[in-house]
C-alpha positions as CSV (number, residue, x, y, z in Angstrom):
1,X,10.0,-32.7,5.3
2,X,8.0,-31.2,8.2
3,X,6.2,-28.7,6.2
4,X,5.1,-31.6,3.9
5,X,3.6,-34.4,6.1
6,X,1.7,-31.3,7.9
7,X,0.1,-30.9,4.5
8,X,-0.6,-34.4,3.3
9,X,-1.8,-34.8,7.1
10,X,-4.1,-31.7,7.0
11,X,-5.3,-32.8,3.1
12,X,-5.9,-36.2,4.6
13,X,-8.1,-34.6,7.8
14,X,-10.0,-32.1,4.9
15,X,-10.6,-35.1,3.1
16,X,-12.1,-37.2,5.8
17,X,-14.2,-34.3,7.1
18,X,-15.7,-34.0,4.1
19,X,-16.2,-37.4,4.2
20,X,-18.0,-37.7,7.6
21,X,-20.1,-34.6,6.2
22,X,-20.9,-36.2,3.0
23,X,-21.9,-39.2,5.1
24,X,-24.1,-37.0,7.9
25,X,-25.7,-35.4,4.6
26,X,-26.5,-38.3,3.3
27,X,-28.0,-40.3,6.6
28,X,-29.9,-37.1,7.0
29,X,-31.6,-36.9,4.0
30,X,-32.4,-40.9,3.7
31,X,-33.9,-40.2,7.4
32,X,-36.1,-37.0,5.9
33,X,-36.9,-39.9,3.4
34,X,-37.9,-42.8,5.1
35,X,-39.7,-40.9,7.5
36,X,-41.1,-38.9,4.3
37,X,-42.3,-42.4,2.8
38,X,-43.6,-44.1,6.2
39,X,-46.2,-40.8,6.9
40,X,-47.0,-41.3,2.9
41,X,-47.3,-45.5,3.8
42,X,-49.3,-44.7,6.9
43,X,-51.8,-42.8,6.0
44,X,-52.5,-44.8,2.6
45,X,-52.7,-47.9,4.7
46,X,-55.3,-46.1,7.3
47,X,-57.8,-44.4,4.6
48,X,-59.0,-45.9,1.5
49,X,-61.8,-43.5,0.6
50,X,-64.0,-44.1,-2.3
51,X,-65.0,-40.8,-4.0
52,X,-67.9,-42.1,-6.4
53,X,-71.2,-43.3,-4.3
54,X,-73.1,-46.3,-5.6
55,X,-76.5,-45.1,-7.3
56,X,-77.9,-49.0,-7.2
57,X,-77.4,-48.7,-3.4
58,X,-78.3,-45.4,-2.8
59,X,-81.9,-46.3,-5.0
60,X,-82.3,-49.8,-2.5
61,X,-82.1,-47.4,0.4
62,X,-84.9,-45.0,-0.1
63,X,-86.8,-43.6,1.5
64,X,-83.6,-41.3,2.8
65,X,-82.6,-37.6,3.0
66,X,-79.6,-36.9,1.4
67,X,-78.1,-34.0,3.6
68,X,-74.6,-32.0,3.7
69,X,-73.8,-29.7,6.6
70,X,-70.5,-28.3,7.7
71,X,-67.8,-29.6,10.0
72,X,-66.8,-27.2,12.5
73,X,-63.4,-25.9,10.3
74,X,-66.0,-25.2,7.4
75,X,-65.7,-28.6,5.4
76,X,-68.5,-29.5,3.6
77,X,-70.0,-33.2,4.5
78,X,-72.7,-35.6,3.2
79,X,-74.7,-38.4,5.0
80,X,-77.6,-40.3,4.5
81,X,-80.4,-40.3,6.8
82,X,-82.7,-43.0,7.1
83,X,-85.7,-42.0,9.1
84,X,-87.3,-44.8,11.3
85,X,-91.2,-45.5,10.5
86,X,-93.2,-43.1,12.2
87,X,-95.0,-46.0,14.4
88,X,-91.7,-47.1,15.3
89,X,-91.7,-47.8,18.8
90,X,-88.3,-46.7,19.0
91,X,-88.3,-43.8,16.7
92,X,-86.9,-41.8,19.5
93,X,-83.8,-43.1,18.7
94,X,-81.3,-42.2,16.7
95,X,-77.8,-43.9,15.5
96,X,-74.7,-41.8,14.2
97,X,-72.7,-44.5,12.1
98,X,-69.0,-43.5,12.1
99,X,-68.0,-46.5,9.1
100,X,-64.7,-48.3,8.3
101,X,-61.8,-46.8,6.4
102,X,-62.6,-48.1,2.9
103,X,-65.5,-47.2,0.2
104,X,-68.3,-44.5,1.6
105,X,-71.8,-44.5,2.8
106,X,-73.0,-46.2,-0.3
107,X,-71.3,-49.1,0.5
108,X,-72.8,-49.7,4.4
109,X,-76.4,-49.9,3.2
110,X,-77.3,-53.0,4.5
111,X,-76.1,-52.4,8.1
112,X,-77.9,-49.4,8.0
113,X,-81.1,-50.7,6.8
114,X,-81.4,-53.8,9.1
115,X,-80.4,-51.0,12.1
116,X,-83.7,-48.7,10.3
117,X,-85.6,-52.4,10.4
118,X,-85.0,-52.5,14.5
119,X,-87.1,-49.2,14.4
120,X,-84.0,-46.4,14.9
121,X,-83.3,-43.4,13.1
122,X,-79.5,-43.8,11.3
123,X,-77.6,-41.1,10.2
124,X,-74.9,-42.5,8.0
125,X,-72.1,-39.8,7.3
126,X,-69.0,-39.4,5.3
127,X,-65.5,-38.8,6.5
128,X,-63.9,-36.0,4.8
129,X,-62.6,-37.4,1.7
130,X,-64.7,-39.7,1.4
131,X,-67.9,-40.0,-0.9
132,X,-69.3,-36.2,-1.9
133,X,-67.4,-35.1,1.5
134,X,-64.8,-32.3,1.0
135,X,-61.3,-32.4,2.0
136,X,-58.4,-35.3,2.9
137,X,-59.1,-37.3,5.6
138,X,-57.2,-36.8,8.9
139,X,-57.6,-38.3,12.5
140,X,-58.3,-35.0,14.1
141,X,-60.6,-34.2,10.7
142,X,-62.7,-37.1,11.2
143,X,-63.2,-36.7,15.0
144,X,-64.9,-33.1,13.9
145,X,-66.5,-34.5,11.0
146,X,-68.5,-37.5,13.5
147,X,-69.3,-34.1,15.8
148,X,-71.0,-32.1,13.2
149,X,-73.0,-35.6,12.1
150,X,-74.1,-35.4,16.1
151,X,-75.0,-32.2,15.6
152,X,-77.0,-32.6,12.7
153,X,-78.8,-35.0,14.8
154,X,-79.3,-32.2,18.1
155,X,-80.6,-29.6,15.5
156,X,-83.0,-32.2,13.6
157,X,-84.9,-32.8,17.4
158,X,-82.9,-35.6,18.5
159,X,-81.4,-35.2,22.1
160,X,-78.1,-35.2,23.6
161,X,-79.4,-38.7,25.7
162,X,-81.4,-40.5,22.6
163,X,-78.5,-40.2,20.2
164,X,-75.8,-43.8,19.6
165,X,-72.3,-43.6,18.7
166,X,-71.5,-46.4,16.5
167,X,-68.4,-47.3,15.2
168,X,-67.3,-50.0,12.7
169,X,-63.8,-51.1,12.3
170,X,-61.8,-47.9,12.2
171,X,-65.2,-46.1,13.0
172,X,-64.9,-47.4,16.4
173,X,-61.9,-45.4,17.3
174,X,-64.1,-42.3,15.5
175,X,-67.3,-43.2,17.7
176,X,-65.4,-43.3,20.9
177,X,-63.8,-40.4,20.5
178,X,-67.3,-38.6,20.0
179,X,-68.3,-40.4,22.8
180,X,-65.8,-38.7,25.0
181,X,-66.2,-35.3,23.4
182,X,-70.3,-35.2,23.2
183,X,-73.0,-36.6,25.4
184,X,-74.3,-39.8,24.0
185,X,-77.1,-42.2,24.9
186,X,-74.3,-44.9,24.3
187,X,-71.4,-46.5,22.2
188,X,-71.2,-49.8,19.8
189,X,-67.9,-51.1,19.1
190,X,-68.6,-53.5,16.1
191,X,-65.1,-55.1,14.7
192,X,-62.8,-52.7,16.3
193,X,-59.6,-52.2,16.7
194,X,-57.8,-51.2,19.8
195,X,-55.3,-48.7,18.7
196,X,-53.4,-48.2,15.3
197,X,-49.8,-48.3,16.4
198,X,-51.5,-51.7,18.1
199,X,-53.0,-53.2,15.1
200,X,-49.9,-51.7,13.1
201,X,-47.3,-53.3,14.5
202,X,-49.1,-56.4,14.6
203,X,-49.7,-56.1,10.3
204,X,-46.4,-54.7,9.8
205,X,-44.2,-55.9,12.1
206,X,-40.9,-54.8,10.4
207,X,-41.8,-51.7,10.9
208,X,-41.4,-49.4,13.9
209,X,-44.7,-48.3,13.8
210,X,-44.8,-47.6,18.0
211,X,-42.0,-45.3,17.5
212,X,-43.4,-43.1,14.5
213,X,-46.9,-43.9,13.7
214,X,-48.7,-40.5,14.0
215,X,-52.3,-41.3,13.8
216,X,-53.5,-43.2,16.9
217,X,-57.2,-44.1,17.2
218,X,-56.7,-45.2,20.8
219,X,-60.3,-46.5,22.2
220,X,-58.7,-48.9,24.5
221,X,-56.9,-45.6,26.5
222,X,-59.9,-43.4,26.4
223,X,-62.9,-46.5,27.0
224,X,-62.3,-45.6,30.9
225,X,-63.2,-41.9,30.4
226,X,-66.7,-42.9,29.1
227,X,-69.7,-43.3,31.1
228,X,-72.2,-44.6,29.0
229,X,-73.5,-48.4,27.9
230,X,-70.9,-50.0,25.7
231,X,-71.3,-52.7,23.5
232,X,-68.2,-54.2,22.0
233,X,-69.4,-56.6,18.8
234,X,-66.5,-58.8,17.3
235,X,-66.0,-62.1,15.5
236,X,-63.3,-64.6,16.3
237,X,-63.1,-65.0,12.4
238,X,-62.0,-61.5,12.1
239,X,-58.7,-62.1,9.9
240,X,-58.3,-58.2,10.0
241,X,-58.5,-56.9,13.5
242,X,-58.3,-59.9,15.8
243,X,-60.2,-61.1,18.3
244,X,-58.3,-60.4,21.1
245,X,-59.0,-56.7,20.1
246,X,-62.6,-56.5,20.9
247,X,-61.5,-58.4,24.1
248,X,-59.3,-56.0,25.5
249,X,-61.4,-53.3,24.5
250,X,-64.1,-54.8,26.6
251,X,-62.3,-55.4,29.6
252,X,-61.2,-51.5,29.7
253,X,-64.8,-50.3,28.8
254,X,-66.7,-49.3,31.9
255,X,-69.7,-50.8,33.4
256,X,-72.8,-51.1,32.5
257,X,-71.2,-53.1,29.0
258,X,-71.7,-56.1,27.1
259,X,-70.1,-58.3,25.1
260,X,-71.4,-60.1,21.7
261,X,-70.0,-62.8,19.9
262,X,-70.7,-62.1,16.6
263,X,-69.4,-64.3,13.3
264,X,-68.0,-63.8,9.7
265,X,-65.6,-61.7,8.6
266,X,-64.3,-58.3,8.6
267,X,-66.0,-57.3,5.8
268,X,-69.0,-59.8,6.0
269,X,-70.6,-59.9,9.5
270,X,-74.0,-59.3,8.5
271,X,-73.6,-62.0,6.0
272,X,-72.7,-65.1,8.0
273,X,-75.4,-64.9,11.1
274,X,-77.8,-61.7,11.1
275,X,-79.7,-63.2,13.4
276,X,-76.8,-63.0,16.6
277,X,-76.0,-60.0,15.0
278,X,-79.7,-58.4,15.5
279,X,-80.1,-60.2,19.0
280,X,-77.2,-58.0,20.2
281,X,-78.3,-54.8,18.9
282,X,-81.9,-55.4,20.5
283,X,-80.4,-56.7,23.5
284,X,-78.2,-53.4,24.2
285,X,-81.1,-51.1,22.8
286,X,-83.1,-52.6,25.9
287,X,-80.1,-51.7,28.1
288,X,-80.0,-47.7,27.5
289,X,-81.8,-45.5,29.6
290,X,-85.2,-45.0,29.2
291,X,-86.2,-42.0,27.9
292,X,-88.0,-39.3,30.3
293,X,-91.0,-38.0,29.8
């Protein structure tokens, strides 16, 4: 009678051991999963690159150079360059345009012609991924793809001090970050976020995107490292990236800043009042450094 409760007790203790190891197993691998389908979820939800550019907008543009050079790790890149008139009276200038995470340079045309119209050189790039751009897109990726555009820029005779980061939606975390990394004249925030865990959780907020989100784009943490005129551009219409955004961003930028009310939405602020929009970017132009001699 002994001998046989021992077993049935021991059977019982195999059989619940398995059990609990079945159950780790299992826990473990629906963990691997999830965490498998929120780095899959995350970075579909930051990039949306479109590989074909738009020949209609790429015609409306001219004149351009159509360029490729090479990001540091050897990927290939392409950006438009649109050359200011040569009796430009600001032709010293020249704008780096780090764009949002959907479409490619083909579809930021506009922008970049009214910003050729103000008399600036703009060199519109790519993203890896994006457009004719090699590669997958990546945070660290596009911080080396925004330093090879700059350095485009430095080779083609455009100095360290006449060169403007300028970021646009998730651009502006790009543009910042070459603002910390590179010498700069200085940095336009237009409709940017402060972070990605930030706007994240604020988008998704049964998610615990704080705890795991990978990819960061944090402008408001490194905005008190730069040193350079800021100007933070944002729309209280903005039903993407809120208002309060550009706000904070502002308020951890250093001085000399400003700040510009601009209106539409996310996609559309050219659209719904160019002319605040223009008065801002002519406004800050007149607050860089003059060039020397």
């Amino acid at each position: 009678m002994v001998v046989t409760s021992a077993r049935l007790w021991h059977s019982a203790a195999m059989k619940h051991s398995r059990f609990a190891r079945r159950t780790l197993v299992q826990a473990i691998a629906g963990l691997i999963l999830f965490l498998m389908f929120f780095r899959w979820f995350e970075h579909s939800q930051v990039y949306h690159p479109t590989r074909s550019l738009d020949p209609a907008e790429k015609e409306s543009a001219q004149p351009i150079q159509d360029v490729f050079f090479k990001a540091s790790d050897g990927v290939q890149l392409n950006a438009w360059f649109f050359p200011a008139a040569l009796n430009a009276p600001r032709r010293d200038l020249a704008l780096v345009l780090c764009h949002g995470n959907g479409g490619n340079i083909s579809h930021r045309v506009d922008l970049c012609l009214l910003l050729r119209e103000l008399g600036i050189n703009v060199l519109s790039f790519d993203y890896r991924g994006y457009g004719l751009s090699e590669g997958r897109p990546s945070e660290e990726g596009t911080y080396k793809d925004a330093q090879a555009a700059h350095a485009w820029l430095v080779q083609n005779g455009f100095p360290h001090q006449r060169i403007i980061a300028y970021g646009e939606s998730l651009g502006g975390g790009v543009a910042s970050e070459l603002a910390a990394r590179e010498p700069v004249a200085g940095l336009v925030l237009h409709s940017t976020f402060t972070s990605i865990p930030d706007i994240g959780s604020e988008l998704f907020p049964w998610l615990p995107v704080r705890l795991l989100c990978r990819i960061r784009y944090n402008t408001l943490d490194r905005l008190p490292r730069i040193k350079v005129p800021v100007l933070v551009l944002h729309s209280r219409t903005d039903e993407m990236i809120g208002f309060a955004h550009g706000e904070r961003n502002f308020a951890a930028a250093n001085e000399p800043k400003q700040f510009a009310e601009i209106h539409g939405g996310h996609n559309d602020p050219l659209g719904a009042d160019r002319d605040t929009f223009v008065r801002a970017i002519e406004s800050f132009l007149t607050f860089l450094p003059q060039a020397t001699p």
